[in-house]
N, CA, C and O atoms as a Tripos MOL2 file, in Angstrom:
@<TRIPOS>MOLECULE
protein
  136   135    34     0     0
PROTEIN
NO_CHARGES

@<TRIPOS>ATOM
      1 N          87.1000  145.2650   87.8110 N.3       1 UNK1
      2 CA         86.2060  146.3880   87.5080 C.3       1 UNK1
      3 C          86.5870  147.6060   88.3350 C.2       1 UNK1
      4 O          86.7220  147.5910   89.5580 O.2       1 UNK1
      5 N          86.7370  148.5930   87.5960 N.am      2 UNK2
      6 CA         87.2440  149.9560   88.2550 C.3       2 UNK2
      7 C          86.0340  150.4220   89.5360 C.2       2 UNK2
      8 O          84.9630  149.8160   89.5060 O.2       2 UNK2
      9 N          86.2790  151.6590   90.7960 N.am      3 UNK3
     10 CA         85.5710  151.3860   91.1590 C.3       3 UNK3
     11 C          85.1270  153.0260   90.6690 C.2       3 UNK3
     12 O          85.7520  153.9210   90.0990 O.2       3 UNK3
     13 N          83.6110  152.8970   91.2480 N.am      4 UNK4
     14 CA         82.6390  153.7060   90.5740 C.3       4 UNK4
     15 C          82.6080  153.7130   88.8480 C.2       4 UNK4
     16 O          82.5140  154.7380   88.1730 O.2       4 UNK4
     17 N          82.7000  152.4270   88.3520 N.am      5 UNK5
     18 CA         82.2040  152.4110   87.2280 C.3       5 UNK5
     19 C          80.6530  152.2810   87.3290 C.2       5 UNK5
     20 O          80.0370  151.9010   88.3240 O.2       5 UNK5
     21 N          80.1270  152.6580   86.1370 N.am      6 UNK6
     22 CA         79.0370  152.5860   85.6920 C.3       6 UNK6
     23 C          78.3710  151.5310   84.5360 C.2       6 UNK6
     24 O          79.0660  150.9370   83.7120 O.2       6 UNK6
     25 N          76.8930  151.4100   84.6330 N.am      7 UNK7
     26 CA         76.6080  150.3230   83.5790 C.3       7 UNK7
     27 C          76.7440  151.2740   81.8510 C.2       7 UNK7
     28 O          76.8160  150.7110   80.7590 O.2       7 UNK7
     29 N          76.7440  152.3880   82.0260 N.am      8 UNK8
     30 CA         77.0330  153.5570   80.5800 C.3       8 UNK8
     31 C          78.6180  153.3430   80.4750 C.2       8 UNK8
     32 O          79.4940  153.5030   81.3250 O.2       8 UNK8
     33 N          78.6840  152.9210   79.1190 N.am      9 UNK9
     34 CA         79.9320  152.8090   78.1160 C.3       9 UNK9
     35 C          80.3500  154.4120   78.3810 C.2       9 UNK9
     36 O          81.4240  154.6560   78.9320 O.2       9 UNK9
     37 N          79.5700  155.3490   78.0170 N.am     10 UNK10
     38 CA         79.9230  156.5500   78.0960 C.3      10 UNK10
     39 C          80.7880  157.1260   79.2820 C.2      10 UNK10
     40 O          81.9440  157.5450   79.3420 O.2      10 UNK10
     41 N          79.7640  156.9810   80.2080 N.am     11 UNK11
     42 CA         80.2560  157.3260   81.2250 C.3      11 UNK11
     43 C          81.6650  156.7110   81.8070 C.2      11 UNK11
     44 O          82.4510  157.4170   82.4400 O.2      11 UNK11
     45 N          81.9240  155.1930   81.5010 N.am     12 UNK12
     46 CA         82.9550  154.6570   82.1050 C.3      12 UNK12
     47 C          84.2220  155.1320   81.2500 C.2      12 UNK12
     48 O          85.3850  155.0400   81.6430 O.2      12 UNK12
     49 N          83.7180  155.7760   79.7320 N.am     13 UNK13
     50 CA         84.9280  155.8050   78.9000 C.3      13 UNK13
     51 C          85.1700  157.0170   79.4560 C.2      13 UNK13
     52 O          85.9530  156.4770   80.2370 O.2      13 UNK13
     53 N          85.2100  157.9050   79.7060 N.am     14 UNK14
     54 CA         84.9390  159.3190   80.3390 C.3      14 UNK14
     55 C          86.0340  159.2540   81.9520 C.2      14 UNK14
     56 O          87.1260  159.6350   82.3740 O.2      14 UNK14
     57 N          85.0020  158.6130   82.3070 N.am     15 UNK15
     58 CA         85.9490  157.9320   83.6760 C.3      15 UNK15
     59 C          87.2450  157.6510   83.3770 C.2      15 UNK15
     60 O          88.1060  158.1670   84.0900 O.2      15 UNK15
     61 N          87.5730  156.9440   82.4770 N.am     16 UNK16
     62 CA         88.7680  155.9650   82.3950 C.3      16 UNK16
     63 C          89.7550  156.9150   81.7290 C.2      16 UNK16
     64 O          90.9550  156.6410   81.7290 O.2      16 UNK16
     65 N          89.2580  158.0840   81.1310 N.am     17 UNK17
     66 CA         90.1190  159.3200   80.5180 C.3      17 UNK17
     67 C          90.6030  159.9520   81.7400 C.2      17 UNK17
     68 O          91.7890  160.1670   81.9880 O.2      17 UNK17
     69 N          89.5690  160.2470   82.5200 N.am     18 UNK18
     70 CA         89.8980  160.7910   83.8140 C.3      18 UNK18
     71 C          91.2200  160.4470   84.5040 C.2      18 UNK18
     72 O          92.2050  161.1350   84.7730 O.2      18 UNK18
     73 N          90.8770  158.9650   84.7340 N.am     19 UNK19
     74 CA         91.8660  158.5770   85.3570 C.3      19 UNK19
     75 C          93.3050  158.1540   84.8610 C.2      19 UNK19
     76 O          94.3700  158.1020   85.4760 O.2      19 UNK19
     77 N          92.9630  157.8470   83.4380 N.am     20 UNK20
     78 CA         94.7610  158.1770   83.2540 C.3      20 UNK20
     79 C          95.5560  159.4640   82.5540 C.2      20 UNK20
     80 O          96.6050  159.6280   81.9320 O.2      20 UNK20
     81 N          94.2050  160.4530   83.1190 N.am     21 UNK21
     82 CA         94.7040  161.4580   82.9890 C.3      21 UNK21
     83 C          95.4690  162.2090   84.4850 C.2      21 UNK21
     84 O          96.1620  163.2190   84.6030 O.2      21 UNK21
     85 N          95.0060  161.2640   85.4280 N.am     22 UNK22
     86 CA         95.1460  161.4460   87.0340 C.3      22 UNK22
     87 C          96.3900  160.6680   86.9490 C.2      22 UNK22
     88 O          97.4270  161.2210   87.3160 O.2      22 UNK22
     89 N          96.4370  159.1690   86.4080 N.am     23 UNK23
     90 CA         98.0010  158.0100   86.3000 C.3      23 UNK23
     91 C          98.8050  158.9640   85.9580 C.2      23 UNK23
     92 O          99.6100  159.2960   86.8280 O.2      23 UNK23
     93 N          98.8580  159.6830   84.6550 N.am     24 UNK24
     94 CA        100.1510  160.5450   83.7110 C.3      24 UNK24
     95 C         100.5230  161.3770   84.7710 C.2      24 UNK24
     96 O         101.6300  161.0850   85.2220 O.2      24 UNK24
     97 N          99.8050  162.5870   85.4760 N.am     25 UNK25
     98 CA        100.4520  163.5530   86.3190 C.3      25 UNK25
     99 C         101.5950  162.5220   87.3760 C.2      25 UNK25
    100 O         102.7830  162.7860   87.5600 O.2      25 UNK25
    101 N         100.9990  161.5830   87.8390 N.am     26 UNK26
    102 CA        102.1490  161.0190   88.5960 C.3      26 UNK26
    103 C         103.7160  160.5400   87.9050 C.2      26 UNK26
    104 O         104.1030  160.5790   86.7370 O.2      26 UNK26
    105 N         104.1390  160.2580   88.6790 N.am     27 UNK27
    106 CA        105.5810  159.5440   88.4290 C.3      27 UNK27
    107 C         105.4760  158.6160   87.1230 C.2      27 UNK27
    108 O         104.5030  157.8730   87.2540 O.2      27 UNK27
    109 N         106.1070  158.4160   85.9760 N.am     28 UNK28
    110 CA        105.5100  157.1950   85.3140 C.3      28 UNK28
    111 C         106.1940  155.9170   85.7660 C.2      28 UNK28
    112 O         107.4010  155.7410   85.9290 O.2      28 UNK28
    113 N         105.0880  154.9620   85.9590 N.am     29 UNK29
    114 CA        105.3450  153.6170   86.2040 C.3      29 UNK29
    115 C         105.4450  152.5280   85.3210 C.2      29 UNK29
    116 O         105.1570  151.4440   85.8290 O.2      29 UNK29
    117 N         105.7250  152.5190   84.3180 N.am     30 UNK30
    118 CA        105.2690  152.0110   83.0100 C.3      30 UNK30
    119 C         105.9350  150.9230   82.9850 C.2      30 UNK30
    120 O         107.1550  151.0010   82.8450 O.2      30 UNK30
    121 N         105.3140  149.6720   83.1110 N.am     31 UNK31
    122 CA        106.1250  148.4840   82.1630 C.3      31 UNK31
    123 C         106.6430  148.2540   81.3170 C.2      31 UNK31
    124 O         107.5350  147.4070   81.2720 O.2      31 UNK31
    125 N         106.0990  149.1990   80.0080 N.am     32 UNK32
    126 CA        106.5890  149.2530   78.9310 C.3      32 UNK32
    127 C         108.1650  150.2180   78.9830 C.2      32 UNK32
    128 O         108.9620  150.4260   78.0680 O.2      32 UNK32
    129 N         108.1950  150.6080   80.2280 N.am     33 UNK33
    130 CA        110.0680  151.4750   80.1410 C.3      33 UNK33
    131 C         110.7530  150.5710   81.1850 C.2      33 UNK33
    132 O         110.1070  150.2290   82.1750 O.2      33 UNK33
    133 N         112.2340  150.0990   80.9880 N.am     34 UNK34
    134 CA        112.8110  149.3620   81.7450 C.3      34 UNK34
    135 C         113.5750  150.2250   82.4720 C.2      34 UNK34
    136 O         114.3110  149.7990   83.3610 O.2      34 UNK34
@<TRIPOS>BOND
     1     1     2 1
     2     2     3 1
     3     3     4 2
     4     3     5 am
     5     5     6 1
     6     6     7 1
     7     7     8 2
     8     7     9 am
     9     9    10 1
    10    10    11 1
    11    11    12 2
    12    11    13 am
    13    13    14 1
    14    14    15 1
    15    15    16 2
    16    15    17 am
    17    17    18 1
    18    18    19 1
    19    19    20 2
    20    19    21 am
    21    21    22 1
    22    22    23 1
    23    23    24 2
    24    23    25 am
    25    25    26 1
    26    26    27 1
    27    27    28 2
    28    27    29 am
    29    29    30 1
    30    30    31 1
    31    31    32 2
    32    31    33 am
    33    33    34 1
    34    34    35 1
    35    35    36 2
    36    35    37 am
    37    37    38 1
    38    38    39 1
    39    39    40 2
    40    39    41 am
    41    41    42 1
    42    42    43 1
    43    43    44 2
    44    43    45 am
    45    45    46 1
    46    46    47 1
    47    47    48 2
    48    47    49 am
    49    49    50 1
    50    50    51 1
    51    51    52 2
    52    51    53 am
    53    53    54 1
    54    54    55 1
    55    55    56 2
    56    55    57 am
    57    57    58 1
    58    58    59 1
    59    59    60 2
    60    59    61 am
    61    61    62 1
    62    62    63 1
    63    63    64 2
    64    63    65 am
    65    65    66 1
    66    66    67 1
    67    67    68 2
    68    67    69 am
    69    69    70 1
    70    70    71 1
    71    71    72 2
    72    71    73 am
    73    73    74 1
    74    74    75 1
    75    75    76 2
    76    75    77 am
    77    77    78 1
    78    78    79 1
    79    79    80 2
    80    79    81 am
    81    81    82 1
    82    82    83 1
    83    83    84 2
    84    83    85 am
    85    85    86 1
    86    86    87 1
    87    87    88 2
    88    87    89 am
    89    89    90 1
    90    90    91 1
    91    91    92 2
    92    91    93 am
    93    93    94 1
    94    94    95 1
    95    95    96 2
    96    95    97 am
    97    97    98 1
    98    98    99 1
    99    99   100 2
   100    99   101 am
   101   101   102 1
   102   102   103 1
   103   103   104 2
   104   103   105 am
   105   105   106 1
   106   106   107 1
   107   107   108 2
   108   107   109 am
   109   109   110 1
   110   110   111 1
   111   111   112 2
   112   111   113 am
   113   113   114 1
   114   114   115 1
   115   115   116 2
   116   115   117 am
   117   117   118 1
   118   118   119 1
   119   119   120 2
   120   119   121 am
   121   121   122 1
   122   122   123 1
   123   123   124 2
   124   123   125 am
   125   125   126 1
   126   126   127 1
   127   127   128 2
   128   127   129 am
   129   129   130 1
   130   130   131 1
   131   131   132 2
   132   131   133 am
   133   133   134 1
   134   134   135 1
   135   135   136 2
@<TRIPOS>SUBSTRUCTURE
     1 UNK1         2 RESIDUE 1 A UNK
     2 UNK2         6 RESIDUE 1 A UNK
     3 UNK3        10 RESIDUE 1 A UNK
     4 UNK4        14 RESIDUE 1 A UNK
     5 UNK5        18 RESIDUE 1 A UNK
     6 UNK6        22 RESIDUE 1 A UNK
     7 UNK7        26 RESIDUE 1 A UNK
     8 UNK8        30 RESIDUE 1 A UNK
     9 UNK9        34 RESIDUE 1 A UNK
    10 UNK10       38 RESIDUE 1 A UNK
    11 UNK11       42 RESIDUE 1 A UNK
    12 UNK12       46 RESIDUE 1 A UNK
    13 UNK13       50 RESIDUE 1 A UNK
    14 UNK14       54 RESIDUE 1 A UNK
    15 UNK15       58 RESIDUE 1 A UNK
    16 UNK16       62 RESIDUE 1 A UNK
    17 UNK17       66 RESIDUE 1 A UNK
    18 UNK18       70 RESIDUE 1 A UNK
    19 UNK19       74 RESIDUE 1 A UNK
    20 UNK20       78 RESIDUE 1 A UNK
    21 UNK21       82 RESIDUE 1 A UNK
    22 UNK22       86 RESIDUE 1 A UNK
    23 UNK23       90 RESIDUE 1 A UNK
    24 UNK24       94 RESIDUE 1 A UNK
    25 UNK25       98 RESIDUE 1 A UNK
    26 UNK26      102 RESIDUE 1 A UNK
    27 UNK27      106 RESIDUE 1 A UNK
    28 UNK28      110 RESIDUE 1 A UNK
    29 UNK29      114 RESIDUE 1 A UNK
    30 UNK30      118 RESIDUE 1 A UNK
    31 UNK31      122 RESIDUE 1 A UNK
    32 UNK32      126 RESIDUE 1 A UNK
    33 UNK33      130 RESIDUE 1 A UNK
    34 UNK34      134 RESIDUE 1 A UNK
């Protein structure tokens, strides 16, 4: 569970945009690229 999630779907989906909108600016780390 992420932290500062919330019991709102909303809110956590919101959150979770946030943050891989925070992941993308970094370096990509992606499993999916070898």
């Amino acid at each position: 569970q992420a932290v500062g999630a919330t019991e709102d779907p909303a809110t956590n989906e919101k959150k979770r945009e946030k943050d891989v909108e925070l992941t993308s600016s970094d370096p990509p780390v992606s499993p999916a690229r070898p």
